[in-house]
PDB file of N, CA, C and O in Angstrom, chain B, residues numbered from 101:
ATOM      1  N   UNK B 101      29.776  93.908 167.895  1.00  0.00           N
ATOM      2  CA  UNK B 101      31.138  94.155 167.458  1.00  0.00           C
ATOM      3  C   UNK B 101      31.884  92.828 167.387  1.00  0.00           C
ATOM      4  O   UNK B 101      31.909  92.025 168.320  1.00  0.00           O
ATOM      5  N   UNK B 102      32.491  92.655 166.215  1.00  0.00           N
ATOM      6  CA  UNK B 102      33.530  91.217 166.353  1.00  0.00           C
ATOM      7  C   UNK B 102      34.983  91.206 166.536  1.00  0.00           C
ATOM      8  O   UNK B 102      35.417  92.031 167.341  1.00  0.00           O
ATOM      9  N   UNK B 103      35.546  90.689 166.144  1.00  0.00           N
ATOM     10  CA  UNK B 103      37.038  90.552 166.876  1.00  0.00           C
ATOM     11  C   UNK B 103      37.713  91.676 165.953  1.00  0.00           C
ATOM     12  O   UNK B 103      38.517  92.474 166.436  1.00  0.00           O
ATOM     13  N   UNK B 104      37.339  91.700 164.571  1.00  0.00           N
ATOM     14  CA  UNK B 104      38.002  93.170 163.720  1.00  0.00           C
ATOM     15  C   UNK B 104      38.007  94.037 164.412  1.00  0.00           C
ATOM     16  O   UNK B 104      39.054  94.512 164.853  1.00  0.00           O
ATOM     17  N   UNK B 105      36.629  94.559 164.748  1.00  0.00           N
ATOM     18  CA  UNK B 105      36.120  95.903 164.663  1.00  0.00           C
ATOM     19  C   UNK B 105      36.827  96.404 165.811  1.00  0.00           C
ATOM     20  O   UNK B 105      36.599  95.909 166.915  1.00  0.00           O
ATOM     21  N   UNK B 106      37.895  97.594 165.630  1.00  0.00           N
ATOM     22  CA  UNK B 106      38.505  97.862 166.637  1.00  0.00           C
ATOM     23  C   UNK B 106      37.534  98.975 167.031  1.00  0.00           C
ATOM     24  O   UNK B 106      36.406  98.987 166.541  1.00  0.00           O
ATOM     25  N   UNK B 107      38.102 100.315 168.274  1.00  0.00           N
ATOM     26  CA  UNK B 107      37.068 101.056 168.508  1.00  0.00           C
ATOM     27  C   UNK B 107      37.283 102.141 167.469  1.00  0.00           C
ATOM     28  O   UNK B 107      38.311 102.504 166.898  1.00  0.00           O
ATOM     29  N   UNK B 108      35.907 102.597 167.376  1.00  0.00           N
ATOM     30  CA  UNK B 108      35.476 103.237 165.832  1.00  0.00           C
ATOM     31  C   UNK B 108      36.444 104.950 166.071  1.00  0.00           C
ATOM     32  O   UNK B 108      37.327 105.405 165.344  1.00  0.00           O
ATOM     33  N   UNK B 109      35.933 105.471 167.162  1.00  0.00           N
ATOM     34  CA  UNK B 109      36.793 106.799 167.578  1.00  0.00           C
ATOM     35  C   UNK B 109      38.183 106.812 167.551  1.00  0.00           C
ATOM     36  O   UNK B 109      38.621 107.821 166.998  1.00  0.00           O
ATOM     37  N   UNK B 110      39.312 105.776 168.096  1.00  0.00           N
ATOM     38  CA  UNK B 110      40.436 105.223 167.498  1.00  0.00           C
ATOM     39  C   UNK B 110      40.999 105.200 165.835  1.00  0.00           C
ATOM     40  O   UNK B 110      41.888 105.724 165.165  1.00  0.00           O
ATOM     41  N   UNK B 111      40.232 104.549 165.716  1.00  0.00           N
ATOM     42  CA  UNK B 111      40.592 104.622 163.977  1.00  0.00           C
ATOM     43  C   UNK B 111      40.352 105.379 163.375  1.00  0.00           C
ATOM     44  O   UNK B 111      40.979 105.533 162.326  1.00  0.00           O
ATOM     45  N   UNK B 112      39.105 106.411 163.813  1.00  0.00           N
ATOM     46  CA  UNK B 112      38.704 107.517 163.116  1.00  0.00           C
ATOM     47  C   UNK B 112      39.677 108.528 163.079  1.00  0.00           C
ATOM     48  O   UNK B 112      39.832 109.339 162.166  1.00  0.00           O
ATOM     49  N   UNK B 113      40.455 108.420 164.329  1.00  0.00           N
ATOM     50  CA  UNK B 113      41.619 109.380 164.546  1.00  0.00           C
ATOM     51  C   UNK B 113      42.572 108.824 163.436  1.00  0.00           C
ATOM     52  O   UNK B 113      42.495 109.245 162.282  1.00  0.00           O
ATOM     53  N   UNK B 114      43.299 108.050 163.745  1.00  0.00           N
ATOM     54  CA  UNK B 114      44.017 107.102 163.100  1.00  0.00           C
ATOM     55  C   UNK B 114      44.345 107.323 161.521  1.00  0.00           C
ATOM     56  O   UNK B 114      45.412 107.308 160.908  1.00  0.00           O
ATOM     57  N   UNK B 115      42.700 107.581 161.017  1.00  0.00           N
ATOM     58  CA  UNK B 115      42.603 107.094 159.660  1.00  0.00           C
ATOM     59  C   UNK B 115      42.955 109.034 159.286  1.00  0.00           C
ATOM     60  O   UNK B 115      43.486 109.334 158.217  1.00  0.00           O
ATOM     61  N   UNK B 116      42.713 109.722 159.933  1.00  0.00           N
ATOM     62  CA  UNK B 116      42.606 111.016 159.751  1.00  0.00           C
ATOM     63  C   UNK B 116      44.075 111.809 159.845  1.00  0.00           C
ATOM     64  O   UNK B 116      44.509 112.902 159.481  1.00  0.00           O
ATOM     65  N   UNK B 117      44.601 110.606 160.558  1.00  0.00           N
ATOM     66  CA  UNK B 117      46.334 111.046 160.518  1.00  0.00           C
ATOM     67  C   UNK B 117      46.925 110.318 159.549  1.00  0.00           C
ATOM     68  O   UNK B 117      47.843 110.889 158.958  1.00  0.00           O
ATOM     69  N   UNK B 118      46.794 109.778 159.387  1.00  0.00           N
ATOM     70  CA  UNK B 118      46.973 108.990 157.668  1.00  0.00           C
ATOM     71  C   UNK B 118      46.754 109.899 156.567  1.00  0.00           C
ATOM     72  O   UNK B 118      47.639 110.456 155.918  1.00  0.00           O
ATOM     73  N   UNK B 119      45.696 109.989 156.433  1.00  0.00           N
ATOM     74  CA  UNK B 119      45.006 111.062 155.354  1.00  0.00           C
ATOM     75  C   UNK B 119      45.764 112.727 155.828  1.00  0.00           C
ATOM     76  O   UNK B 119      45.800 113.506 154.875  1.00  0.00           O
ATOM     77  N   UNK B 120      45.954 112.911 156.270  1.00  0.00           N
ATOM     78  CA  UNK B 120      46.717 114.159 156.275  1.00  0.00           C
ATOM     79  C   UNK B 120      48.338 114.240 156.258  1.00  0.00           C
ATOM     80  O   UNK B 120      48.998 115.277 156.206  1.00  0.00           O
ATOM     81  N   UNK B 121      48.790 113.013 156.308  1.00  0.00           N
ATOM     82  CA  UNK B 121      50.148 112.802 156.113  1.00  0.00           C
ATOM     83  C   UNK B 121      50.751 112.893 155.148  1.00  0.00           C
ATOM     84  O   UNK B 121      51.967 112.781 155.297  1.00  0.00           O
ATOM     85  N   UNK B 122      50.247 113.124 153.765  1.00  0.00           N
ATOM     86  CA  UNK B 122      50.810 113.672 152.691  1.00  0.00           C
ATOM     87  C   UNK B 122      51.970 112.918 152.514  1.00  0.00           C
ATOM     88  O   UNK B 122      52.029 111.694 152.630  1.00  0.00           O
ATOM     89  N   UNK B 123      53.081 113.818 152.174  1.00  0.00           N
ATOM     90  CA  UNK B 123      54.438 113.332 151.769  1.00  0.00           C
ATOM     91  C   UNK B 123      55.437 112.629 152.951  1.00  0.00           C
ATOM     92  O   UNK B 123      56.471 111.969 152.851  1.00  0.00           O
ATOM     93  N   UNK B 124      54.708 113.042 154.016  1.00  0.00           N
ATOM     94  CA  UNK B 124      55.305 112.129 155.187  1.00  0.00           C
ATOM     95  C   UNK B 124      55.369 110.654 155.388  1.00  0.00           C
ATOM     96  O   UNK B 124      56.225 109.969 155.947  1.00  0.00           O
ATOM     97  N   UNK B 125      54.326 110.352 154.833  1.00  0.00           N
ATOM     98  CA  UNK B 125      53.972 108.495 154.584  1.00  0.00           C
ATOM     99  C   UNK B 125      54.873 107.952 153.628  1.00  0.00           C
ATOM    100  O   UNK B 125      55.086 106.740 153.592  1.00  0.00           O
ATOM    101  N   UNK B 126      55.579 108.992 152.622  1.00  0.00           N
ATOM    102  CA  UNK B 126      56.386 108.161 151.898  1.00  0.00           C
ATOM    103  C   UNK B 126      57.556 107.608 152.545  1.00  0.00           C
ATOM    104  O   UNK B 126      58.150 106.672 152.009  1.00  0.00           O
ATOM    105  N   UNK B 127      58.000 108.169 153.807  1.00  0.00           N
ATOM    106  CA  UNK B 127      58.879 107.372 154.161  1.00  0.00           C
ATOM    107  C   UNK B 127      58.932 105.762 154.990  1.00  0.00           C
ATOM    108  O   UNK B 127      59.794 105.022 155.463  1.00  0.00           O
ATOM    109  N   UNK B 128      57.760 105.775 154.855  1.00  0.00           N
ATOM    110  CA  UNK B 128      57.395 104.234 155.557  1.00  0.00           C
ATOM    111  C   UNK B 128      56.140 103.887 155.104  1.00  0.00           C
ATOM    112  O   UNK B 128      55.068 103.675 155.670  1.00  0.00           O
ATOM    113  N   UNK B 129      56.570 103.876 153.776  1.00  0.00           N
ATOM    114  CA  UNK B 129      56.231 102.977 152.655  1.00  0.00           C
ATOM    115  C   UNK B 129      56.304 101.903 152.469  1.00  0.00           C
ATOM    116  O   UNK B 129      55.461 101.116 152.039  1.00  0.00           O
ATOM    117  N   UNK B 130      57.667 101.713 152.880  1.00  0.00           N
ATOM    118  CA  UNK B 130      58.167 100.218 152.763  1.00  0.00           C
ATOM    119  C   UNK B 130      57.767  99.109 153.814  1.00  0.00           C
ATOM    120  O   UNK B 130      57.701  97.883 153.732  1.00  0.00           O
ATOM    121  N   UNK B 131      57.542  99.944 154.763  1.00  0.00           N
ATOM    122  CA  UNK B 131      57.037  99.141 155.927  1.00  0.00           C
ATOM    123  C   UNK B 131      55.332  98.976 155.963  1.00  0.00           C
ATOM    124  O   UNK B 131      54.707  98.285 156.768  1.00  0.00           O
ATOM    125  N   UNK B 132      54.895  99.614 155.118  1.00  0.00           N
ATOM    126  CA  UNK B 132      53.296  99.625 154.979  1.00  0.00           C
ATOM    127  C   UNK B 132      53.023  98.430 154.210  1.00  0.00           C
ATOM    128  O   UNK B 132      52.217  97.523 154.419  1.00  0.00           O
ATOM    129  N   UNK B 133      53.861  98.616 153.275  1.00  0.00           N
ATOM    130  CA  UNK B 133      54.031  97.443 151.709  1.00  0.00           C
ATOM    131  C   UNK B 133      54.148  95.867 152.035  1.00  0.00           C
ATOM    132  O   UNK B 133      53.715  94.998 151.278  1.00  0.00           O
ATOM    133  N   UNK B 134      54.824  95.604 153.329  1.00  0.00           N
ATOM    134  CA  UNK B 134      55.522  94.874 153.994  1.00  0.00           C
ATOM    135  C   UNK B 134      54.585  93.683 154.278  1.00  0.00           C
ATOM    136  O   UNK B 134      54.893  92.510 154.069  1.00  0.00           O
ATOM    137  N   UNK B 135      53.080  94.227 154.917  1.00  0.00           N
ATOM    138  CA  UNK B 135      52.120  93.444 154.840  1.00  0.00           C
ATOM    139  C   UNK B 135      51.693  92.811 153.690  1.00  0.00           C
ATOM    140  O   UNK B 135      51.834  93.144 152.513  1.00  0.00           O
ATOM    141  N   UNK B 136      51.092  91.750 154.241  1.00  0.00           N
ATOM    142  CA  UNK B 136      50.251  90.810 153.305  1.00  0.00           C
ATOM    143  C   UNK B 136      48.956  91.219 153.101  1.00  0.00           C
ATOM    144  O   UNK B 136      48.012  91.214 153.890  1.00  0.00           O
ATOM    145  N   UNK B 137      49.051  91.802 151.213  1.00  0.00           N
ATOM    146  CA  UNK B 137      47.366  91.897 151.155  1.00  0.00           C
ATOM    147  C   UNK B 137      46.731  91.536 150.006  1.00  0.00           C
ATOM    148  O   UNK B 137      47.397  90.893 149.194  1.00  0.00           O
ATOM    149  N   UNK B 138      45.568  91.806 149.740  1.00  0.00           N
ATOM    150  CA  UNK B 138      45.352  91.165 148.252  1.00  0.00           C
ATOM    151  C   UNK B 138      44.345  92.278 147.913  1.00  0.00           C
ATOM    152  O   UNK B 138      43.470  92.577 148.726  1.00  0.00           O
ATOM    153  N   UNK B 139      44.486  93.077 146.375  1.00  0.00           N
ATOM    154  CA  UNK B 139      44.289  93.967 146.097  1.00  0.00           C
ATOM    155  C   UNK B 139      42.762  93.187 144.965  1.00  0.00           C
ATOM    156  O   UNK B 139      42.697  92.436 143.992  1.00  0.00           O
ATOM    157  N   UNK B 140      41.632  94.038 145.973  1.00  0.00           N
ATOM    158  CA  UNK B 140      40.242  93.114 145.699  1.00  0.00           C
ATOM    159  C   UNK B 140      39.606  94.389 144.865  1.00  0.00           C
ATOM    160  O   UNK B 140      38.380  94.320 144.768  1.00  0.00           O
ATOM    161  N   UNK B 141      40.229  95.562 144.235  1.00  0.00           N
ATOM    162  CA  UNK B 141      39.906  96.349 143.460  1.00  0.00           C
ATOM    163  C   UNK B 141      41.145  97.509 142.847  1.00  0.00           C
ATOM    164  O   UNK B 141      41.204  98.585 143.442  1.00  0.00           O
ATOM    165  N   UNK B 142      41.656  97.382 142.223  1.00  0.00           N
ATOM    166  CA  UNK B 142      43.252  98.078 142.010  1.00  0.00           C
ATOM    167  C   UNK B 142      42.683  99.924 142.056  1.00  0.00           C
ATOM    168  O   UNK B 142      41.706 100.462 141.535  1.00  0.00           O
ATOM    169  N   UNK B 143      43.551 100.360 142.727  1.00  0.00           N
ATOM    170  CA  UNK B 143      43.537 101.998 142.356  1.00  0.00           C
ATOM    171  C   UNK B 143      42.990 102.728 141.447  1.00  0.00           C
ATOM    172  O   UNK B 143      43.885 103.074 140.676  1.00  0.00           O
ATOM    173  N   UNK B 144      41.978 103.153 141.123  1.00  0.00           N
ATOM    174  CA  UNK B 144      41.538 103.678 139.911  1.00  0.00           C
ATOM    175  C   UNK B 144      40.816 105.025 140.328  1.00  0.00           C
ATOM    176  O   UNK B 144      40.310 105.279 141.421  1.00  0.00           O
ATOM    177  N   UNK B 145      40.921 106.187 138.696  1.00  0.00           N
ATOM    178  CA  UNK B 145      40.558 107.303 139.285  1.00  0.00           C
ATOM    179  C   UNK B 145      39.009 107.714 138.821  1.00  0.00           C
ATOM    180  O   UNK B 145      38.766 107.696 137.615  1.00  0.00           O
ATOM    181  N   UNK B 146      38.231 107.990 139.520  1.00  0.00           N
ATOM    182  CA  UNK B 146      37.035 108.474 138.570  1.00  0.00           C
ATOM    183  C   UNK B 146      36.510 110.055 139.394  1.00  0.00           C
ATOM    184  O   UNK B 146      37.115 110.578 140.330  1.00  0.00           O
ATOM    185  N   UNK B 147      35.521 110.467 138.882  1.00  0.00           N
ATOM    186  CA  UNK B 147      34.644 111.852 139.375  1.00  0.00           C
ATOM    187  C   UNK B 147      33.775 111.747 140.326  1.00  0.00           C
ATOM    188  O   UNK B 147      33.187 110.673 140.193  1.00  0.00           O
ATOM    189  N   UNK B 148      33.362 112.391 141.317  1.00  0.00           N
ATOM    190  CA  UNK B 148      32.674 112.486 142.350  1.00  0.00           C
ATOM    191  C   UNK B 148      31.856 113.953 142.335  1.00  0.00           C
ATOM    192  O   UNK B 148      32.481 115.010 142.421  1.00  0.00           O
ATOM    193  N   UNK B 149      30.330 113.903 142.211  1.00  0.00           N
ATOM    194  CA  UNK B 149      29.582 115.349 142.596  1.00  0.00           C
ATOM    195  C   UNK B 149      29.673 115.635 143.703  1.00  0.00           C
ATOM    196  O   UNK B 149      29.418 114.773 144.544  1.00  0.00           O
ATOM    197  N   UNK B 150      30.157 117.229 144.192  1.00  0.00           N
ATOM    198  CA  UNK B 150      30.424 117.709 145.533  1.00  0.00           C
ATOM    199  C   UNK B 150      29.046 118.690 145.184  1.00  0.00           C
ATOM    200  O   UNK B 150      28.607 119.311 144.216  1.00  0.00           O
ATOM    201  N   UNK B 151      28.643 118.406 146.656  1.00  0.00           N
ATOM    202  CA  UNK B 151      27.338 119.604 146.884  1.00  0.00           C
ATOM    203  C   UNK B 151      27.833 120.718 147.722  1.00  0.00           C
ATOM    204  O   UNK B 151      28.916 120.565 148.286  1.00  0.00           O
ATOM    205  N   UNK B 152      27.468 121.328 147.806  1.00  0.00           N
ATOM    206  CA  UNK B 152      26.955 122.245 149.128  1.00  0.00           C
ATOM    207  C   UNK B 152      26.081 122.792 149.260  1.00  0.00           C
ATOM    208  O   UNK B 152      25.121 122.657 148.501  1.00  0.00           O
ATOM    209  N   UNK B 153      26.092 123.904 150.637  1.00  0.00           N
ATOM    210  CA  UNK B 153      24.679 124.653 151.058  1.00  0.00           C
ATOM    211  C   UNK B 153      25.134 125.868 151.181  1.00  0.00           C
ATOM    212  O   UNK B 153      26.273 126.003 151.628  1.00  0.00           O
ATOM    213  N   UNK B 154      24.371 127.013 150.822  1.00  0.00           N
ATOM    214  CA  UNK B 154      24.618 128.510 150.956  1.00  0.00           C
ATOM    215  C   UNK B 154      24.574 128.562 152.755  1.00  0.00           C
ATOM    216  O   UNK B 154      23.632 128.253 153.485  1.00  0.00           O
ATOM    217  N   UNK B 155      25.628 128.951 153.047  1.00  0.00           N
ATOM    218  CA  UNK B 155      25.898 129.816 154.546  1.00  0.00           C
ATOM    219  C   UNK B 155      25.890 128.612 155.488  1.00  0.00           C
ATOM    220  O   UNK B 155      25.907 128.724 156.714  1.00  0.00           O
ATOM    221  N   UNK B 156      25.851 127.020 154.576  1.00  0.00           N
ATOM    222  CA  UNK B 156      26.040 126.195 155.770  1.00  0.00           C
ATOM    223  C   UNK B 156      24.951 125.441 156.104  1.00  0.00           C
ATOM    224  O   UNK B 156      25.099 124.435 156.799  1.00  0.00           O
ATOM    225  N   UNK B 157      23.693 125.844 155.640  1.00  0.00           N
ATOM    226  CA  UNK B 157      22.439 125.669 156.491  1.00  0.00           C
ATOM    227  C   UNK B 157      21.257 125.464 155.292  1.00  0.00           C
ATOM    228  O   UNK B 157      20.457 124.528 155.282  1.00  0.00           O
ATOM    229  N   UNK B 158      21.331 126.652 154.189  1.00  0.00           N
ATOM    230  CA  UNK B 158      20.439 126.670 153.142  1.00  0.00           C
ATOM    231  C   UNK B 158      20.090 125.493 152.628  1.00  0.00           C
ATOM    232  O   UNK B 158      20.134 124.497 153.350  1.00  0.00           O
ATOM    233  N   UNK B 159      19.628 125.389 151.110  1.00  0.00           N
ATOM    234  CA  UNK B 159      19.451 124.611 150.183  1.00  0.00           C
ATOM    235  C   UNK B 159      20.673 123.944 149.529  1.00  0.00           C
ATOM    236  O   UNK B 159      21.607 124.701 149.261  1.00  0.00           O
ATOM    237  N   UNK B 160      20.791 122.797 149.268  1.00  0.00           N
ATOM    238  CA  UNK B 160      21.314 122.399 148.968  1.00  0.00           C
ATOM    239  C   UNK B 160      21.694 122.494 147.298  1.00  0.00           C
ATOM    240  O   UNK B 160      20.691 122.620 146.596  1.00  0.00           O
ATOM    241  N   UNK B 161      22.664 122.464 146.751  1.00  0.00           N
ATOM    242  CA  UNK B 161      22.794 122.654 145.720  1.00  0.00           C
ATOM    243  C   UNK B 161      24.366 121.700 144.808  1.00  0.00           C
ATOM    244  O   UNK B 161      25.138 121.145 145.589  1.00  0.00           O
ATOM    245  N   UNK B 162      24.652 121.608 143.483  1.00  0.00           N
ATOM    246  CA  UNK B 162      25.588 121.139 143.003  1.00  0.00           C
ATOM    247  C   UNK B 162      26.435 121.816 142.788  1.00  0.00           C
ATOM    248  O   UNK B 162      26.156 122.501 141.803  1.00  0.00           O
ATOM    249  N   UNK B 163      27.905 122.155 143.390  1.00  0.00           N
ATOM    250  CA  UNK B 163      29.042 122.519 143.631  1.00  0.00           C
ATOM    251  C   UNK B 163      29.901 122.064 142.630  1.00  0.00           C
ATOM    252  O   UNK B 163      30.974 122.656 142.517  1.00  0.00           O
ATOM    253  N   UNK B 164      29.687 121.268 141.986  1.00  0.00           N
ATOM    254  CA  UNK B 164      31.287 120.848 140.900  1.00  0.00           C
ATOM    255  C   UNK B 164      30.975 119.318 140.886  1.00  0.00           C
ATOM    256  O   UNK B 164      30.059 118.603 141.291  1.00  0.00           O
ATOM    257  N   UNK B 165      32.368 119.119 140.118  1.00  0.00           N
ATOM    258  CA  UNK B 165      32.906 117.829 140.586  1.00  0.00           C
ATOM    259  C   UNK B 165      33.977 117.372 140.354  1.00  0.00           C
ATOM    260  O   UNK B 165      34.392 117.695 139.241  1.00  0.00           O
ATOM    261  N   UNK B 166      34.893 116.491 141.158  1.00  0.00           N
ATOM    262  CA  UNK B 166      36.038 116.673 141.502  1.00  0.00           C
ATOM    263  C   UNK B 166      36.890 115.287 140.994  1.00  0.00           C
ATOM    264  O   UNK B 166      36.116 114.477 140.484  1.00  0.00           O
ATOM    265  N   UNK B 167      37.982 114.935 141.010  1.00  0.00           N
ATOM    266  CA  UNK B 167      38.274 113.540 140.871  1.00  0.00           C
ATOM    267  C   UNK B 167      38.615 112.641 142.205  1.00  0.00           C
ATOM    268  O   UNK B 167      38.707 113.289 143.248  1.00  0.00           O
ATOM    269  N   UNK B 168      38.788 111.399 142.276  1.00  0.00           N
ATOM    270  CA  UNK B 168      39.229 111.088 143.426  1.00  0.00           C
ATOM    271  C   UNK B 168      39.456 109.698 142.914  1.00  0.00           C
ATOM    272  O   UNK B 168      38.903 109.252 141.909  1.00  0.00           O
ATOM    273  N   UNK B 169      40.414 108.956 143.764  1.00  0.00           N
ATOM    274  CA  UNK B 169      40.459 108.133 143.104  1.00  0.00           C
ATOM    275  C   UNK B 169      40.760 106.328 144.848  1.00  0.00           C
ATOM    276  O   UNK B 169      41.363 106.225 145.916  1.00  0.00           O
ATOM    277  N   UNK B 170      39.915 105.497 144.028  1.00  0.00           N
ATOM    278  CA  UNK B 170      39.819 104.808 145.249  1.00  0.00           C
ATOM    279  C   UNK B 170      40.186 103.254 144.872  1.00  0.00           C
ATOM    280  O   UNK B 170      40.204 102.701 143.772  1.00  0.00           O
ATOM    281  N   UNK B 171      40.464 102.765 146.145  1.00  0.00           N
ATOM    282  CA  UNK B 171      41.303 101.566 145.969  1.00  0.00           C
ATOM    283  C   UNK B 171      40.308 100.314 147.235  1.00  0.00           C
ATOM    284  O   UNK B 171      39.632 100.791 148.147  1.00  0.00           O
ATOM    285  N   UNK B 172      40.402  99.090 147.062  1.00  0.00           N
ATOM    286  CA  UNK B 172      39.768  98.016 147.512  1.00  0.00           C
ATOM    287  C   UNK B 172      40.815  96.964 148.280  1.00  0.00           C
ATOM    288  O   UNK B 172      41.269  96.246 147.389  1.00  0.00           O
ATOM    289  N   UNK B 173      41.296  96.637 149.371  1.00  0.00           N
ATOM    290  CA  UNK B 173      42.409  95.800 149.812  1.00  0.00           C
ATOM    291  C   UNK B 173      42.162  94.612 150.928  1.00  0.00           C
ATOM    292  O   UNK B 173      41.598  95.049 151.931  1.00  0.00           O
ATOM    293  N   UNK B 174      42.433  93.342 150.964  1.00  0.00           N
ATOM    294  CA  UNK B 174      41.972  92.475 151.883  1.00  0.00           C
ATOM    295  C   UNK B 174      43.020  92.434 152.608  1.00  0.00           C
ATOM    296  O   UNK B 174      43.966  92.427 151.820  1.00  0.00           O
ATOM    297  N   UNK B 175      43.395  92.403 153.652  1.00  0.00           N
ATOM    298  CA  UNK B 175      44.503  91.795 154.609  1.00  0.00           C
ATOM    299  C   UNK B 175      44.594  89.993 154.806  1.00  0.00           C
ATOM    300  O   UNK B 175      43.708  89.141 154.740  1.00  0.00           O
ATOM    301  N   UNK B 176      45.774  89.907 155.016  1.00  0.00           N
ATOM    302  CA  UNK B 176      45.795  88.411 155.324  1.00  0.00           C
ATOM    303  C   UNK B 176      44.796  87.912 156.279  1.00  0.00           C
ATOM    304  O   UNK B 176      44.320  86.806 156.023  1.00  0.00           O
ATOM    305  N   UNK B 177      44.358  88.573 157.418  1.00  0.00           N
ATOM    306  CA  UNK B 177      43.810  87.829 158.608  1.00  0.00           C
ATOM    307  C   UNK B 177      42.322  88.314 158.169  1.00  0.00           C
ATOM    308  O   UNK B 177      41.611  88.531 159.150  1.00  0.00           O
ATOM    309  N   UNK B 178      41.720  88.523 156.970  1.00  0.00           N
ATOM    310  CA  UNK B 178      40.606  88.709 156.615  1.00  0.00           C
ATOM    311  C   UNK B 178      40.122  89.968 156.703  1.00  0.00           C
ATOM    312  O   UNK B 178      39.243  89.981 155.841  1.00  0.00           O
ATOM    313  N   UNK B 179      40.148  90.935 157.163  1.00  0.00           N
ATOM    314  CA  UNK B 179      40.093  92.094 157.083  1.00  0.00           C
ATOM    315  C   UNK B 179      39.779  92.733 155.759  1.00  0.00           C
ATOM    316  O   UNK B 179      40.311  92.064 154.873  1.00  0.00           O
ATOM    317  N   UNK B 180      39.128  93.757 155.279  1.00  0.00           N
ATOM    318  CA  UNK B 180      39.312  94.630 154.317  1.00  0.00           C
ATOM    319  C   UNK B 180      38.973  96.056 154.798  1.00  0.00           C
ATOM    320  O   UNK B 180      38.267  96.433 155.733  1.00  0.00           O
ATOM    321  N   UNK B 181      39.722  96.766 153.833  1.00  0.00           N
ATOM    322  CA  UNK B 181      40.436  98.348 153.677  1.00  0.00           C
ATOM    323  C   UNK B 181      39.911  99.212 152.366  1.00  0.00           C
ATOM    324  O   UNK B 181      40.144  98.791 151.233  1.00  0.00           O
ATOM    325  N   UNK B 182      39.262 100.318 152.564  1.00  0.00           N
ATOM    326  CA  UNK B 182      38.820 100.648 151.301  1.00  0.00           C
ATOM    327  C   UNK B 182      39.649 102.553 151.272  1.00  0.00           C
ATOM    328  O   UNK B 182      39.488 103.230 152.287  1.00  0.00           O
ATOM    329  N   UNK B 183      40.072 102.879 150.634  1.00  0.00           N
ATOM    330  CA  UNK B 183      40.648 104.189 150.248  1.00  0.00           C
ATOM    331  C   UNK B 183      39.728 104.754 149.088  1.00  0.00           C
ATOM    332  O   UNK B 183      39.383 104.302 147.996  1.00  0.00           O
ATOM    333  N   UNK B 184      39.497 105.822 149.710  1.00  0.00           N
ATOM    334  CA  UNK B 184      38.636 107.219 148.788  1.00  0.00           C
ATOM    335  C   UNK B 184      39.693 108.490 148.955  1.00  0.00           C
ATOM    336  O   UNK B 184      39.825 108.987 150.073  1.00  0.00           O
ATOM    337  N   UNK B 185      40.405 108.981 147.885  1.00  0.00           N
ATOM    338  CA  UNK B 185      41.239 110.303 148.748  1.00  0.00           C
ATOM    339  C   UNK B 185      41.001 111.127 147.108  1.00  0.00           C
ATOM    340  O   UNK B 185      41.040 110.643 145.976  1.00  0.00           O
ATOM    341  N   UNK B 186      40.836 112.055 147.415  1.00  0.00           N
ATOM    342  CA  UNK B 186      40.821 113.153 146.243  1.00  0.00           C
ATOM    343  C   UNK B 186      42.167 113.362 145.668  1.00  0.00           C
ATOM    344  O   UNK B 186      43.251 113.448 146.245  1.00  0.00           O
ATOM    345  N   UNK B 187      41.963 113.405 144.798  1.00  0.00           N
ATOM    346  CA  UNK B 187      43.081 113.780 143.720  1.00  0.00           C
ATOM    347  C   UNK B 187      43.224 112.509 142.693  1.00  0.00           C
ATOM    348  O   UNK B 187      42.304 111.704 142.544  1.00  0.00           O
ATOM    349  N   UNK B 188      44.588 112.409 141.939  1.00  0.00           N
ATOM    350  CA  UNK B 188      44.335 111.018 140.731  1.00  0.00           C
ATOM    351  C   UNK B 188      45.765 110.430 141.934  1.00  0.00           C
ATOM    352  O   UNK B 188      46.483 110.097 140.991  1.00  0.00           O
ATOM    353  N   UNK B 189      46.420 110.170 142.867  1.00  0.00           N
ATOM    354  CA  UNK B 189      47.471 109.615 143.307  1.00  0.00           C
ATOM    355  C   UNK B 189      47.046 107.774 143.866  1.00  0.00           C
ATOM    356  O   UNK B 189      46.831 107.395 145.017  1.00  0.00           O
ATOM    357  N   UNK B 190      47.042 106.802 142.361  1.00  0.00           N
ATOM    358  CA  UNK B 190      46.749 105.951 142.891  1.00  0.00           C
ATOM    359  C   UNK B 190      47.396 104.945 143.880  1.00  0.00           C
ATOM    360  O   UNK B 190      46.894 104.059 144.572  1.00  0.00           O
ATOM    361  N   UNK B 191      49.289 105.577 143.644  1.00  0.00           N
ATOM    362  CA  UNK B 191      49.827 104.818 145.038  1.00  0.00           C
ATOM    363  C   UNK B 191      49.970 105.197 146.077  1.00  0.00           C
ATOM    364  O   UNK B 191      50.693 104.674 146.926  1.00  0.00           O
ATOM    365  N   UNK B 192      49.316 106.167 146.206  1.00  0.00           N
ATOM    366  CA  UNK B 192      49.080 106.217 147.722  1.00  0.00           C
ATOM    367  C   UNK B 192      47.493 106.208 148.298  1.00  0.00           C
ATOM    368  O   UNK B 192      47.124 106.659 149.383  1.00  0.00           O
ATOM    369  N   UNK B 193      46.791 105.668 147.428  1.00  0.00           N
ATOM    370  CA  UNK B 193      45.300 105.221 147.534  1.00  0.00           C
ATOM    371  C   UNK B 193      45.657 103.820 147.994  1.00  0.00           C
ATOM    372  O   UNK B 193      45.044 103.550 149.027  1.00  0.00           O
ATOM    373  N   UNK B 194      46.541 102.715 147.522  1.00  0.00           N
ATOM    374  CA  UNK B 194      47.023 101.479 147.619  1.00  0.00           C
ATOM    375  C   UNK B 194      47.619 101.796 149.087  1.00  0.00           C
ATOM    376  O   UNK B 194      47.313 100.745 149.651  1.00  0.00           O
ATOM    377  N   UNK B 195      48.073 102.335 149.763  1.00  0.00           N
ATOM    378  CA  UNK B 195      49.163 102.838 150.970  1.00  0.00           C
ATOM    379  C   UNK B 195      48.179 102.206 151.827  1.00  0.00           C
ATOM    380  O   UNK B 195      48.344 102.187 153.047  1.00  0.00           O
TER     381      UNK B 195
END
């Protein structure tokens, strides 16, 4: 582990309260924005194949496919940030 890598269960939480914050994040937006970053792939939307399995457990099979749209970001102190979130909302893929 190096000096980034914070602990993985932490952020996993973290990143999962983010992602479910919906319209709540718009209000501190501005303070997200605030940081220094450099955008190492801009927001863009494309398609993703979703699988699944009958009852959970079965065979696997092709389910659809969906859009999602994902974004690439470096932080000043070297760091990078990658966003995958379903739907076409590319500023808040950038968030």
């Amino acid at each position: 582990m190096n000096d980034f890598e914070p602990n993985i269960a932490v952020r996993q939480r973290w990143m999962g309260v983010l992602a479910r914050a919906g319209d709540a994040l718009d209000a501190h937006e501005a303070a997200l924005k605030d940081s220094a970053y450099q955008l190492i792939r801009a927001p863009e939307v494309g398609m993703t194949l979703v699988r699944g399995r009958m009852g959970g457990t079965g065979n696997a099979f092709n389910l659809g496919e969906m859009t999602v749209t994902r974004c690439v970001v470096r932080l000043a102190d070297g760091r990078t940030g990658y966003s995958y979130l379903a739907g076409r909302d590319k500023r808040r893929a950038e968030l």
